[in-house]
VEXDRENVEX-202845 format. One line per field, with one value per residue: residue in one letter; chain; x, y, z of N, C-alpha, C, O in turn. Coordinates in Angstrom, 1 decimal. Layout:
<rs>
rest	c(A ...) .
kette	c(A ...) .
nx	c(X ...) .
ny	c(Y ...) .
nz	c(Z ...) .
cax	c(X ...) .
cay	c(Y ...) .
caz	c(Z ...) .
cx	c(X ...) .
cy	c(Y ...) .
cz	c(Z ...) .
ox	c(X ...) .
oy	c(Y ...) .
oz	c(Z ...) .
</rs>
This chain:
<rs>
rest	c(X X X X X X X X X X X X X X X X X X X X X X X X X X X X X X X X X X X X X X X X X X X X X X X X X X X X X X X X X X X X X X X X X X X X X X X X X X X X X X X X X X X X X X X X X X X X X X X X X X X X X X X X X X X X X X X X X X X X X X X X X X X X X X X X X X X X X X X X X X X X X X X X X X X X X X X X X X X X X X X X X X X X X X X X X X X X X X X X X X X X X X X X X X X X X X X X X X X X X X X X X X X X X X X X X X X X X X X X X X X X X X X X X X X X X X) .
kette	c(A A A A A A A A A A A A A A A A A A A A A A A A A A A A A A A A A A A A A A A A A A A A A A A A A A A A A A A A A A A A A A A A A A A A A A A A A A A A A A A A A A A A A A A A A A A A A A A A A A A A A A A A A A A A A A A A A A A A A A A A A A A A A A A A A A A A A A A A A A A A A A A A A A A A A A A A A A A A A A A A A A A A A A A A A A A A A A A A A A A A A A A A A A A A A A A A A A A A A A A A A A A A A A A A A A A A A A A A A A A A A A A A A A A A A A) .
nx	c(-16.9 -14.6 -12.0 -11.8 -14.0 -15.9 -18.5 -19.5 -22.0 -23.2 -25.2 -26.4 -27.5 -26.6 -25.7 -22.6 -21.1 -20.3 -18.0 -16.4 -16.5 -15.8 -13.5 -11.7 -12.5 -11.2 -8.8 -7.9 -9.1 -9.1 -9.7 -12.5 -15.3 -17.3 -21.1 -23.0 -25.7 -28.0 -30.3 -31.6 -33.9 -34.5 -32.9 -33.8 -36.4 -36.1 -34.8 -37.1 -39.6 -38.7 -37.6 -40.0 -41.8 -42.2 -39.6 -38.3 -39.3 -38.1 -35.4 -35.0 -35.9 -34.1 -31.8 -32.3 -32.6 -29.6 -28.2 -29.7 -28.1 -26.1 -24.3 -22.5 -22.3 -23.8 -23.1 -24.8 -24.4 -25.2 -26.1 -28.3 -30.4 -29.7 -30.8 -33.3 -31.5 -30.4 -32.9 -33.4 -31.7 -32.1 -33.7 -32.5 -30.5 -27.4 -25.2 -25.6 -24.2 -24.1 -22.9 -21.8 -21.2 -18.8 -17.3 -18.8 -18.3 -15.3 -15.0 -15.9 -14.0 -12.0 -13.0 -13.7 -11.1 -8.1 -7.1 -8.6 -11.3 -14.1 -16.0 -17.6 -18.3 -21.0 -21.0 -23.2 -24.6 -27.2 -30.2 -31.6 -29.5 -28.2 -29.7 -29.9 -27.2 -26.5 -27.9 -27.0 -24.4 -24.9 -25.8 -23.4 -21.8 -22.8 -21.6 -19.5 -16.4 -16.8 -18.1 -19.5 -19.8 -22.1 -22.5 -24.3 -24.7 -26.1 -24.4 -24.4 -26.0 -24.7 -26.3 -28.4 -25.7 -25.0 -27.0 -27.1 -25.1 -22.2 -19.6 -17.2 -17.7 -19.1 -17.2 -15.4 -17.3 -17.7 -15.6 -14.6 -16.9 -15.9 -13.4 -14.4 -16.1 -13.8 -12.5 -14.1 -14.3 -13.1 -13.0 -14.2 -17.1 -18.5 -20.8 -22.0 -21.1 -20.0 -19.1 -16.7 -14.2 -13.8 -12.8 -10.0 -9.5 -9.5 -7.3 -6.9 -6.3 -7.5 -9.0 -10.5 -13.1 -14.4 -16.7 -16.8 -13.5 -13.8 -16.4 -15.6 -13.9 -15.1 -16.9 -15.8 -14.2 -16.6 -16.5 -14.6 -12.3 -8.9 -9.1 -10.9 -12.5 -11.6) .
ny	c(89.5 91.0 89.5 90.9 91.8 89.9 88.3 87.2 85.3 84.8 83.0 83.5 82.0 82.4 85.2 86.2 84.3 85.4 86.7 84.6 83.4 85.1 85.6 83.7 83.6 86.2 85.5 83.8 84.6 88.3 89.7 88.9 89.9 90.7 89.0 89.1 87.7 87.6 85.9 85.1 84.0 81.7 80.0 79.6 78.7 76.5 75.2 75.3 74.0 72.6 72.3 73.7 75.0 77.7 78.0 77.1 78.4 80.9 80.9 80.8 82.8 84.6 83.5 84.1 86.5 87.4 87.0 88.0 90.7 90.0 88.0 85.5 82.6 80.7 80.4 78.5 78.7 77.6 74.2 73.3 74.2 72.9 71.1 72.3 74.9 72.9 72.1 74.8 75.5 74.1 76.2 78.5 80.3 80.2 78.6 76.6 76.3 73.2 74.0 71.5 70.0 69.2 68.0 66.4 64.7 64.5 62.6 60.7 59.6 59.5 57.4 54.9 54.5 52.5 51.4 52.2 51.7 51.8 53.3 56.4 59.2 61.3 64.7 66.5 69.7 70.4 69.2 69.8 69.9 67.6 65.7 67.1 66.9 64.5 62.6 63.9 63.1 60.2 59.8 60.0 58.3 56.3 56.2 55.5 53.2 51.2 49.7 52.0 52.6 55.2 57.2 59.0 61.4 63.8 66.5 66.2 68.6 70.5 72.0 73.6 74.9 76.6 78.5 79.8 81.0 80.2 79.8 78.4 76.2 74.8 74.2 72.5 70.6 69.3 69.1 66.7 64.9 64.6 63.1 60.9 59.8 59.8 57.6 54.6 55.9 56.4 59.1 61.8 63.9 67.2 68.6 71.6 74.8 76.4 74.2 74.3 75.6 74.2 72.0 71.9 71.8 69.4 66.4 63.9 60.7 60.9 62.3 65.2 66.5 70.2 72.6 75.1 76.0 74.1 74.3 76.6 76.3 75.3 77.0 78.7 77.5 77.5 79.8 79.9 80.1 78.4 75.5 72.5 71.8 69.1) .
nz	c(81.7 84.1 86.6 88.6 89.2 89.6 91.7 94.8 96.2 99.5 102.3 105.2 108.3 110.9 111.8 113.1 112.1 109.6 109.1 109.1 107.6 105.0 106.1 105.0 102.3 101.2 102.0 99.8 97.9 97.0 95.6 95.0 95.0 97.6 98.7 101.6 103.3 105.5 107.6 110.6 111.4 110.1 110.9 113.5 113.1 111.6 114.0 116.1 114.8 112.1 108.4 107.3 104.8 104.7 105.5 103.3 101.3 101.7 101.6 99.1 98.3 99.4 98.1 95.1 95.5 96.1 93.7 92.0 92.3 91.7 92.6 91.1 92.1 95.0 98.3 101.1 104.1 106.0 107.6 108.5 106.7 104.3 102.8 101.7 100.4 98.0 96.9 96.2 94.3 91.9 90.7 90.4 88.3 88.8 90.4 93.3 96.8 98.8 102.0 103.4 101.8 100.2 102.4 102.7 100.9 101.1 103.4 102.9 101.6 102.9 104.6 102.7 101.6 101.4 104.2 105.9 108.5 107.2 108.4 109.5 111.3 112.2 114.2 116.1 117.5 117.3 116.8 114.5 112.3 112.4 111.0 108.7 107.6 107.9 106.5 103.6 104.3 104.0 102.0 100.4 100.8 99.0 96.4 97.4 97.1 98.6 101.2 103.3 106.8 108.7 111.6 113.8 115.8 118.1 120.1 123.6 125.6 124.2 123.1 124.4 126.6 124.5 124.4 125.8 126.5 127.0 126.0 125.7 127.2 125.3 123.3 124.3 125.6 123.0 121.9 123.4 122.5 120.3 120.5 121.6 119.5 118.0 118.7 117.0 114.6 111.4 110.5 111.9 111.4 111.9 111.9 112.0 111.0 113.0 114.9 114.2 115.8 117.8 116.9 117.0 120.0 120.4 120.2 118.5 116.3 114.2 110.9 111.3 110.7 109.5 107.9 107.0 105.5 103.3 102.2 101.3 99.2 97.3 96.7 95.2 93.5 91.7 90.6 89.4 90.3 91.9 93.4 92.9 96.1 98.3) .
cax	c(-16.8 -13.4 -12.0 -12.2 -15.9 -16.6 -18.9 -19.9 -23.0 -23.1 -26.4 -26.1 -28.2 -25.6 -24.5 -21.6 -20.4 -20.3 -16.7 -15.3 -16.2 -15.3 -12.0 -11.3 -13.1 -10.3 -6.8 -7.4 -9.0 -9.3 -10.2 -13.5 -17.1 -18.0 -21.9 -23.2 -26.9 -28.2 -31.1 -31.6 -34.9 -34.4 -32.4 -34.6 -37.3 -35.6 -34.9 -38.6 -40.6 -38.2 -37.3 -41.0 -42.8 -42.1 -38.3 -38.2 -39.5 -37.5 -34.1 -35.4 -36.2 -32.9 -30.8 -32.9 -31.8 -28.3 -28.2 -29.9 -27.6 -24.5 -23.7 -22.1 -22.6 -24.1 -22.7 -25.5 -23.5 -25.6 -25.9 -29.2 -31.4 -28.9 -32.1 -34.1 -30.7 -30.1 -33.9 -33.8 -30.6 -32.7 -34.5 -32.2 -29.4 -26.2 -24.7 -25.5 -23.1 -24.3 -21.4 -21.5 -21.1 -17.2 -16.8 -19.4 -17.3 -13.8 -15.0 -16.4 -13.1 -11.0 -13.6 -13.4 -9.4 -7.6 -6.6 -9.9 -12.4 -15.0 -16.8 -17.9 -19.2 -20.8 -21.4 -24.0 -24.9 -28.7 -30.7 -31.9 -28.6 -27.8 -30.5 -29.7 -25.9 -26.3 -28.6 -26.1 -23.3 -24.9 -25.7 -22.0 -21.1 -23.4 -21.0 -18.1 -16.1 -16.8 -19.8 -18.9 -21.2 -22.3 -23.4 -24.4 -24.9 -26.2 -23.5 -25.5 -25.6 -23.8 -27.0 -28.2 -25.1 -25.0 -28.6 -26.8 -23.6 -21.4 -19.1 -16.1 -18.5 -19.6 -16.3 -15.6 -18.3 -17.7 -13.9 -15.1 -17.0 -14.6 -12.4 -14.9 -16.1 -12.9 -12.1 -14.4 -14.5 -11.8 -13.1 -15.2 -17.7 -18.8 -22.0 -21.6 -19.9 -19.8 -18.0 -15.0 -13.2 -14.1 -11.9 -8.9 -9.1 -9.6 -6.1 -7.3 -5.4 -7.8 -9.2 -11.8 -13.5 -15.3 -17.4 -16.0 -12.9 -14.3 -17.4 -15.4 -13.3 -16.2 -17.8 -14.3 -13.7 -18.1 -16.7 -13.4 -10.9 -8.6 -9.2 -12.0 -12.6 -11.3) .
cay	c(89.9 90.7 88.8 91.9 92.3 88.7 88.5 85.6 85.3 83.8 83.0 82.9 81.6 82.8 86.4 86.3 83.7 85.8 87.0 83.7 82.9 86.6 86.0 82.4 84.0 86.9 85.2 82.9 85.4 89.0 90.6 88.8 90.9 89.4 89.7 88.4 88.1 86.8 85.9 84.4 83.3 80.1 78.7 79.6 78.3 75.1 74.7 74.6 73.4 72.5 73.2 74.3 75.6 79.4 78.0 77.1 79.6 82.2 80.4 80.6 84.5 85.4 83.4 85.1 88.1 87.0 86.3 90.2 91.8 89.7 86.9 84.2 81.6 81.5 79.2 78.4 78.3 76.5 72.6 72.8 74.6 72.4 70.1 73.6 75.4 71.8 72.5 76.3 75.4 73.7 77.2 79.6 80.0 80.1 77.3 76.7 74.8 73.2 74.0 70.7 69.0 68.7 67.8 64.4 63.8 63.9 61.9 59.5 59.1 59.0 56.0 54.3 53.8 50.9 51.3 52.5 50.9 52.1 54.5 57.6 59.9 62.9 65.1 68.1 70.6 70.8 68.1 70.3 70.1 66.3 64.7 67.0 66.3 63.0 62.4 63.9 61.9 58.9 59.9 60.4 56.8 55.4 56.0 55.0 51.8 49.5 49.6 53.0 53.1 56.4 56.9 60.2 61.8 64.9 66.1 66.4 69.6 71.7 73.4 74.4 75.8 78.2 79.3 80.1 81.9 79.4 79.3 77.2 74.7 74.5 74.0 71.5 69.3 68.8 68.2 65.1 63.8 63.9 62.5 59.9 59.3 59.2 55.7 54.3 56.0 57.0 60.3 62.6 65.2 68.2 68.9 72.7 75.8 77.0 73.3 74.1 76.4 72.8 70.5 72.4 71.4 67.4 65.6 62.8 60.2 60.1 63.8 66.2 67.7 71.0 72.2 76.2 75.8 73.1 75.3 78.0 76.2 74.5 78.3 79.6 76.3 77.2 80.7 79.5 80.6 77.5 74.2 72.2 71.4 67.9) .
caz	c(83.1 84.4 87.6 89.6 88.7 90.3 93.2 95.2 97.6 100.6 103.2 106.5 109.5 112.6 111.7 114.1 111.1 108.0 109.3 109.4 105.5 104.5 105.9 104.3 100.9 101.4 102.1 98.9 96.6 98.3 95.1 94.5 95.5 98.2 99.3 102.5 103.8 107.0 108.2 111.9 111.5 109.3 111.7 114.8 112.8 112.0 115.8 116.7 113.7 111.0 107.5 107.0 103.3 104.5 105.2 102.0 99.9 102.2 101.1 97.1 97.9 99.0 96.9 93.8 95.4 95.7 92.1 91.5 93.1 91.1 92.6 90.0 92.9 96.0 99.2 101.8 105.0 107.2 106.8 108.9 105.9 103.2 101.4 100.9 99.4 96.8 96.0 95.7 93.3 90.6 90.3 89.3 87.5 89.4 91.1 94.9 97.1 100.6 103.1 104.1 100.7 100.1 103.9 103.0 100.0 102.0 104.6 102.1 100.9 103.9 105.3 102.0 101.8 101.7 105.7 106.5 108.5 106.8 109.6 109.5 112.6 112.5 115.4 115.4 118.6 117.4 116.2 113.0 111.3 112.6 110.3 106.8 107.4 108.1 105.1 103.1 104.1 103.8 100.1 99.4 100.7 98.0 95.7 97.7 96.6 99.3 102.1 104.6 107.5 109.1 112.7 113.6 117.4 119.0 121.8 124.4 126.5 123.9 122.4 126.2 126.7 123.4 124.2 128.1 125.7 127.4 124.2 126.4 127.8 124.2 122.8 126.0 125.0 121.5 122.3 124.5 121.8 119.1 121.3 121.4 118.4 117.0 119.1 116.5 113.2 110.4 110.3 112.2 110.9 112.3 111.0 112.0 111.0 114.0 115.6 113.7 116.8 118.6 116.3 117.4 121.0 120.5 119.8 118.1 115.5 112.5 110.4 112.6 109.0 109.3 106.8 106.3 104.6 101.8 101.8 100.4 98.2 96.6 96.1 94.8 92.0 91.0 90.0 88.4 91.2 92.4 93.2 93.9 97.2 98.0) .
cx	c(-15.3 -13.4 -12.2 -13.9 -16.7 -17.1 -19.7 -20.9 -22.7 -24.6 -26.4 -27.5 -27.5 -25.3 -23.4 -20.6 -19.7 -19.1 -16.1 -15.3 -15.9 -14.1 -11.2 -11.9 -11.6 -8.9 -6.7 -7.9 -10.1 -9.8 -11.8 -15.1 -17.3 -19.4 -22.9 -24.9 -27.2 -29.1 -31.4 -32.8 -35.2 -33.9 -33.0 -35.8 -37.3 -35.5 -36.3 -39.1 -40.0 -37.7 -38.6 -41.3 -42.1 -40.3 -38.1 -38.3 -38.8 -36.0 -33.8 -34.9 -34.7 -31.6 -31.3 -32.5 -30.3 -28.2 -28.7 -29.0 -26.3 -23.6 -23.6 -22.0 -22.9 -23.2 -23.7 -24.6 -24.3 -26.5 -27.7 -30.7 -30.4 -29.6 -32.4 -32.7 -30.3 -31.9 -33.9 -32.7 -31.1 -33.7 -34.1 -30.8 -28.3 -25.7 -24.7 -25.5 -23.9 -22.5 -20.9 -21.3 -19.8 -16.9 -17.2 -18.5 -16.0 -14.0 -15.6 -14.9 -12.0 -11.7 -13.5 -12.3 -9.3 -7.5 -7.2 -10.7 -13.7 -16.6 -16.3 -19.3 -19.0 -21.8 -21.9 -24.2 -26.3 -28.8 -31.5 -30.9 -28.2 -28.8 -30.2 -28.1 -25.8 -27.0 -27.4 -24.7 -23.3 -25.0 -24.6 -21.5 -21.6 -22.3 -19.5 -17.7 -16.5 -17.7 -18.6 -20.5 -21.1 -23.0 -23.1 -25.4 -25.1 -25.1 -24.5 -25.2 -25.6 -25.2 -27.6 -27.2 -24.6 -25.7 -27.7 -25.6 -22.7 -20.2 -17.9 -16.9 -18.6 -18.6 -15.5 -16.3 -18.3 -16.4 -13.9 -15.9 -16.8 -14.0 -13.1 -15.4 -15.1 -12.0 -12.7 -14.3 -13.1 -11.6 -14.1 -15.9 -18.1 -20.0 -22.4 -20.9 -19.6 -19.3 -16.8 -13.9 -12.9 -13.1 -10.7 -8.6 -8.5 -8.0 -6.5 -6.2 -6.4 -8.4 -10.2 -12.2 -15.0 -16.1 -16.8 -14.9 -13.4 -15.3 -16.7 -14.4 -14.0 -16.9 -16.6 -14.1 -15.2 -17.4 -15.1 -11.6 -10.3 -9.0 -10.7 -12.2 -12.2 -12.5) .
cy	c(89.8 90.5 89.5 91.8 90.7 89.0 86.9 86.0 84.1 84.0 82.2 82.4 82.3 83.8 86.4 84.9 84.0 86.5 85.9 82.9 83.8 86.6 84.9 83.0 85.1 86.3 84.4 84.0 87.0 90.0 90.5 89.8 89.7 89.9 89.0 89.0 87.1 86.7 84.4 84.2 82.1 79.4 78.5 79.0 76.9 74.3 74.3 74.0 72.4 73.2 73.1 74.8 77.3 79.3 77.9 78.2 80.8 82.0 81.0 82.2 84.8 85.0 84.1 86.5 88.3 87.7 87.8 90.5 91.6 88.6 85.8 83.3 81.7 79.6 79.7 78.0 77.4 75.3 72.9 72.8 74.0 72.0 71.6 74.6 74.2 72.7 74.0 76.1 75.2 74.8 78.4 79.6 79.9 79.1 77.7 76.1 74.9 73.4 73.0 69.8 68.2 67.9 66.1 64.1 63.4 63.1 60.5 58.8 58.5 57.5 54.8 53.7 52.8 50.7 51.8 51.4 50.3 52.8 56.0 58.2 61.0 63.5 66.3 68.7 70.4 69.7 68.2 70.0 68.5 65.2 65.2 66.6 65.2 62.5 62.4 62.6 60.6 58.6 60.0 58.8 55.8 55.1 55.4 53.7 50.6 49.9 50.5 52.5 54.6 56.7 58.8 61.0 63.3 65.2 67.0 67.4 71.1 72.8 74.4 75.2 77.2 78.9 79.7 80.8 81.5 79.2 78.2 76.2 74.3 73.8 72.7 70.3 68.8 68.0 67.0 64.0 63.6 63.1 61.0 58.6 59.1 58.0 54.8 54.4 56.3 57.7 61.0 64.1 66.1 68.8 70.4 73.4 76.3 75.9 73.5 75.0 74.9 72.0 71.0 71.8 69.6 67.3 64.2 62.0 60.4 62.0 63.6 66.8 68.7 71.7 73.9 76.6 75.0 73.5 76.2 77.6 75.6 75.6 78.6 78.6 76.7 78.2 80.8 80.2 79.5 76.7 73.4 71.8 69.6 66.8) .
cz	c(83.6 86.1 88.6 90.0 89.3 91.3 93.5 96.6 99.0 101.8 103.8 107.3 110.9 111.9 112.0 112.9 110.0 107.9 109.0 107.4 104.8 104.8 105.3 103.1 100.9 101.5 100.7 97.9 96.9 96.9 94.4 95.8 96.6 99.5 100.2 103.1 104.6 107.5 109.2 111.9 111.3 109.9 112.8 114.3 112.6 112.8 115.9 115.9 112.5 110.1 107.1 105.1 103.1 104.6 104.0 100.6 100.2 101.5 99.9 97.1 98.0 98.3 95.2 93.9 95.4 94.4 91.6 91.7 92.2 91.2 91.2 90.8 94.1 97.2 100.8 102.9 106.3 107.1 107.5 107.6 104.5 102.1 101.0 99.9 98.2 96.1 95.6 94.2 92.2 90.0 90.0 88.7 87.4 90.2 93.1 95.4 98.6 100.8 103.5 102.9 100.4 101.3 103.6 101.7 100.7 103.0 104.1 101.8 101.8 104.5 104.2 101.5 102.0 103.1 106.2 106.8 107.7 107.8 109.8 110.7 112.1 113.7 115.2 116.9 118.4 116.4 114.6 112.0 111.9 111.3 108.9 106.7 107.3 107.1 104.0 102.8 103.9 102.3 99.5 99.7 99.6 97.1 96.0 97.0 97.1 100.5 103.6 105.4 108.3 110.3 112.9 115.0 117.6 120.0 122.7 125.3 125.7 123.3 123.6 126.8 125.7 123.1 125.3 127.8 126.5 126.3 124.9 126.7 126.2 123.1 123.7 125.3 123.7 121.3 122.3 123.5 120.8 120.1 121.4 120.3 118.0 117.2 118.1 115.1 112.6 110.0 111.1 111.6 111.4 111.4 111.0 111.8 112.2 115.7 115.1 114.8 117.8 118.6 116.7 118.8 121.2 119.3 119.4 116.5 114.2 112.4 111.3 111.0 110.2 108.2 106.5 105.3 103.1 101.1 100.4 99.6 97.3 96.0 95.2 93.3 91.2 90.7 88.8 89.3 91.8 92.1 93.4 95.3 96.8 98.3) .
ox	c(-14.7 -14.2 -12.7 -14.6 -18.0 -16.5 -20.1 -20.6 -22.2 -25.0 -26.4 -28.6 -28.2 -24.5 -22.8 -19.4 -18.7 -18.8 -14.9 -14.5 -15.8 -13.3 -10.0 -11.0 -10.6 -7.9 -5.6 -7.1 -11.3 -10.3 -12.3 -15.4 -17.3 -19.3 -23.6 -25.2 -26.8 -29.2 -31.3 -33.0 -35.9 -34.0 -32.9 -36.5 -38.1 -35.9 -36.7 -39.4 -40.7 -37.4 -38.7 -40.3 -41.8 -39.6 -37.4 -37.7 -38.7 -35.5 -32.7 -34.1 -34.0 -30.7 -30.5 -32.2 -29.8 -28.0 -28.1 -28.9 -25.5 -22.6 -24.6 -21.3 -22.4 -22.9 -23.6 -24.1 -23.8 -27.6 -28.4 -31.6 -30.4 -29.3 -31.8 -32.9 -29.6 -32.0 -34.4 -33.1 -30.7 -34.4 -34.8 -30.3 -27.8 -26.6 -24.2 -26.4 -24.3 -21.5 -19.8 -21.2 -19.7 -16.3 -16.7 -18.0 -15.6 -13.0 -15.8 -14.8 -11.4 -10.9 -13.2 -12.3 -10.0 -8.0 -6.9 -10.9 -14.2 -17.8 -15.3 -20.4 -18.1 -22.9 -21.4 -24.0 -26.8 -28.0 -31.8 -31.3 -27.1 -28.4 -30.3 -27.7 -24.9 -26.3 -26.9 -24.3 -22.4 -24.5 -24.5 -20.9 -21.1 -22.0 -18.6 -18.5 -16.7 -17.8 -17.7 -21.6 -19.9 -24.2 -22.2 -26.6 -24.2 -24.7 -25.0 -24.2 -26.0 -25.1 -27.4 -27.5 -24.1 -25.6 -28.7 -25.0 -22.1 -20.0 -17.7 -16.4 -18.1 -19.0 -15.0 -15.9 -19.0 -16.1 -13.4 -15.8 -17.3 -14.7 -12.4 -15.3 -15.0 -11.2 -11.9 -14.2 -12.1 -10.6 -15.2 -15.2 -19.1 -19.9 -23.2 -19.7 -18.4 -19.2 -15.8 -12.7 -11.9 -12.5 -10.0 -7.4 -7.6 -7.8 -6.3 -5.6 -6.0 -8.3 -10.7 -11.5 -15.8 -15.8 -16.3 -15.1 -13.3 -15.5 -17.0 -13.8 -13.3 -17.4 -17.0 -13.9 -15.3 -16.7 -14.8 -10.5 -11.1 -9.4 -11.5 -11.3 -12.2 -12.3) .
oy	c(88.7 91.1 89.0 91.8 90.5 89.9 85.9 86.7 83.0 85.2 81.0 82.6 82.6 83.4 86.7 84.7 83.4 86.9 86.1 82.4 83.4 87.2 85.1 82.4 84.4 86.9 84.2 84.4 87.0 91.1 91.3 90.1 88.4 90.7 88.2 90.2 86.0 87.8 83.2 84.2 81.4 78.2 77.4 78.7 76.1 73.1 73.1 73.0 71.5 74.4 72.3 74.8 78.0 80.1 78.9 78.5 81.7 83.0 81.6 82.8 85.2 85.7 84.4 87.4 89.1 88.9 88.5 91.2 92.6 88.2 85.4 82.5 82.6 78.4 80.8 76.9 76.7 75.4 72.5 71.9 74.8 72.1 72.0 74.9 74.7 73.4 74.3 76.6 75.9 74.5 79.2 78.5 79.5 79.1 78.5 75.2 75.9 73.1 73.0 68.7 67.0 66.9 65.1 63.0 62.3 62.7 59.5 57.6 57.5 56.6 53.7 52.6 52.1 49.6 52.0 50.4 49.2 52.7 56.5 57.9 61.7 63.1 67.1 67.8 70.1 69.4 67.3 69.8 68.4 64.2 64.4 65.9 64.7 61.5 61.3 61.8 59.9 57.7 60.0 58.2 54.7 53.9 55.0 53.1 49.5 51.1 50.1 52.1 55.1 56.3 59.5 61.1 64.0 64.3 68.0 67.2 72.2 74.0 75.6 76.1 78.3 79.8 80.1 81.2 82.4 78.1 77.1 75.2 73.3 72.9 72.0 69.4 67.8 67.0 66.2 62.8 62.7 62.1 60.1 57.4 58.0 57.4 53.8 53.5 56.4 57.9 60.4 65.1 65.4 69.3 70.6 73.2 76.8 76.2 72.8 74.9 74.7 71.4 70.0 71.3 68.9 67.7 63.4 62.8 59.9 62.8 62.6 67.6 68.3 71.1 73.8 77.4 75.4 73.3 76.3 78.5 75.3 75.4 78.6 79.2 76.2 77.5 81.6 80.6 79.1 76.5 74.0 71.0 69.0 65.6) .
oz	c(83.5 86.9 89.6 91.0 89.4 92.1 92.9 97.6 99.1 102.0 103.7 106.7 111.9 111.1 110.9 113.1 109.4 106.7 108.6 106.6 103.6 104.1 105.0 102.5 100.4 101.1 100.3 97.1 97.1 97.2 93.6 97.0 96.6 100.5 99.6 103.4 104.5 108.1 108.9 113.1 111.9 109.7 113.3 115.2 113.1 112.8 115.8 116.4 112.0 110.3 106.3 104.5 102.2 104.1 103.5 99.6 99.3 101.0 99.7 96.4 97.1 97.8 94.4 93.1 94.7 94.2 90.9 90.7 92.0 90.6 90.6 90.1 94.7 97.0 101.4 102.8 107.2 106.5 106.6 107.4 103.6 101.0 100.0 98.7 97.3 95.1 94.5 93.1 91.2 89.0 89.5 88.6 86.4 91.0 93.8 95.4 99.2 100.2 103.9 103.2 100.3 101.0 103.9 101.7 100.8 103.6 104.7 101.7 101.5 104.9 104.7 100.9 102.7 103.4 107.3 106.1 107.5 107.7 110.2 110.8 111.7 113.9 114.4 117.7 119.5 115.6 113.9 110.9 111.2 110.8 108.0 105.7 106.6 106.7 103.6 102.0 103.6 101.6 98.3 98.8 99.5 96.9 95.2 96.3 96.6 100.3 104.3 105.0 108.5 110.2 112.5 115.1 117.3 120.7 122.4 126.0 126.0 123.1 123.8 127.5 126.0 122.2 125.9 128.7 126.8 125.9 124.3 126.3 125.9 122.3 122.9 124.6 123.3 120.7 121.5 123.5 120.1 120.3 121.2 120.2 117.4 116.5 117.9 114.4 113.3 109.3 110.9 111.4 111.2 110.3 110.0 112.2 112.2 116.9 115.6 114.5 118.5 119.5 116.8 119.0 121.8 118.1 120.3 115.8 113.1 113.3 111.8 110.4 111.1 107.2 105.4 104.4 102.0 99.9 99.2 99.1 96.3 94.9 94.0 92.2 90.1 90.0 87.9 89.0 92.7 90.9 94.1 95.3 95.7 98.2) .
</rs>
């Protein structure tokens, strides 16, 4: 297969996203396939019930279609349906990254440091994606060197305002509690792709991590382009 002839999947939850990892997949390697599928049910389904049996098996289906279609790796962009894309992973044959995975390793690392407290915050909009990121992250401190802890907050308001298409209030409120959280920890997380326009506003001293960039350098190192994500 030559490098042109690469393609890389990606599966969304937010449509209105699948621009923002098509254009970070594009400025680093603009000549790979790149094939994007989206379905807004799995995350509205998440919202009210969970990640459910039919979420699950819906994940499996379209990463198998992925994977038909060409993908040599798929990157699951939204942290909320992250457990069911690890389990769909062990079922087919291409490598498939949570979005939020690099993000809990860098933030493992920056809390673990010599000049680190050892605290780690992460902050989510909706309470679906606050418990698999937060899971996550706590699984990456295991390995750390020395005892991280992980505290991990709703901001309160901001999902009511992006059901009400408030997108400044939304970005407002997330600001406020970075800004907060980061009085405590040595890193803050963002447990959303769609808080990363957020981290921009909040002037804070310690990293703001989002999970799109490391996403897509974590997809980009599974098909042999670059680095790995840090």
């Amino acid at each position: 297969m030559t490098e042109a002839s690469v393609a890389v999947g990606l599966l969304h939850t937010v449509p209105a996203l699948a621009t923002t990892f098509d254009d970070l997949i594009r400025a680093t390697a603009p000549e790979l396939r790149r094939i994007h599928l989206a379905d807004a049910w799995l995350l509205d389904t998440a919202r009210r019930t969970g990640v459910t049996d039919a979420v699950r098996a819906t994940v499996l289906d379209h990463i198998r279609h992925l994977e038909t279609l060409g993908a040599a790796a798929v990157l699951v962009t939204c942290s909320s349906i992250g457990e069911a894309a690890e389990a769909a992973g062990a079922a087919v044959r291409v490598p498939v990254i949570r979005v939020d995975a690099a993000m809990a390793d860098e933030a493992t690392a920056i809390a673990s440091g010599p000049e680190a407290r050892g605290r780690i915050a992460v902050l989510a909009t909706l309470s679906s994606t606050l418990g698999p990121t937060g899971r996550l992250v706590e699984r990456a401190t295991g390995a750390a060197s020395r005892p991280v802890a992980v505290t991990a907050d709703v901001v309160t308001s901001a999902a009511e305002a992006h059901d009400a298409g408030d997108r400044d209030r939304v970005d407002s409120l997330v600001a406020a509690a970075v800004s907060r959280a980061a009085a405590e920890a040595d890193v803050v997380v963002l447990a959303q792709a769609s808080m990363a326009r957020a981290a921009k506003l909040a002037e804070v001293p310690v990293p703001v991590l989002s999970s799109p960039a490391g996403g897509v350098a974590a997809l980009l190192h599974a098909v042999g382009h670059g680095q790995a994500a840090p």
